[in-house]
N, C-alpha and C positions, 0 to 999 in steps of 0.2 A: 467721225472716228478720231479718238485723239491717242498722239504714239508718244509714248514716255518711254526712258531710256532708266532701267533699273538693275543694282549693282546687290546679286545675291550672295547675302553674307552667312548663308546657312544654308545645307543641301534640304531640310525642310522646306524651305520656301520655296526650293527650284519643284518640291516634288508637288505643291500647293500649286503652283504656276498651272504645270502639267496638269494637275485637275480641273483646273478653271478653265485651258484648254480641251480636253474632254468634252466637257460640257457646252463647248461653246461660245464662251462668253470672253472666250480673250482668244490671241494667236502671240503665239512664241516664235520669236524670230531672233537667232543669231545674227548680230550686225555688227561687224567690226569697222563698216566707213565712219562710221559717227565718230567710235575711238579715234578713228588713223587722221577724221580730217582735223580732230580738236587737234590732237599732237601735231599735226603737219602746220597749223596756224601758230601753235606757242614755240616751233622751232622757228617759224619764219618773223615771229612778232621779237625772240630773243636773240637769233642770230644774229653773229657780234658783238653782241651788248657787252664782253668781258675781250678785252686785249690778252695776248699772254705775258708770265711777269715774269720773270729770273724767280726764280725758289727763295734764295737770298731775300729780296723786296716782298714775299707775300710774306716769310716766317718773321720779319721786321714789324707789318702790320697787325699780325696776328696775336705778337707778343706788347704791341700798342693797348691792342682793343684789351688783354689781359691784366695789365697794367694802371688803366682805369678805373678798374671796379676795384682794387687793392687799395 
């Protein structure tokens, strides 16, 4: 058995799932730890990664990065 994690972008497809379950040949399983554990790794993988700035110092670089392309 192999479990894939699929993101339904149309209520058609949830209602095709449900058939396929019917039938047998699949099960549908609401699983939100797969979500919560990705999120919980890309908070703990980006936690801290940004200091805080004074307002002043971020709208300074902002108007930097703007000024570039000009």
């Amino acid at each position: 058995m192999t479990t894939l994690t699929i993101d339904v972008l149309n209520e058609n497809a949830l209602n095709l799932l449900k058939d396929l379950e019917m039938l047998k040949i699949i099960r549908v399983r609401k699983d939100n730890s797969v979500v919560n554990a990705d999120s919980e790794k890309l908070i703990a993988k980006y936690k801290g990664a940004m200091t805080a700035q004074p307002l002043h110092e971020i709208e300074k670089q902002i108007d930097d990065l703007r000024n570039e392309w000009k």
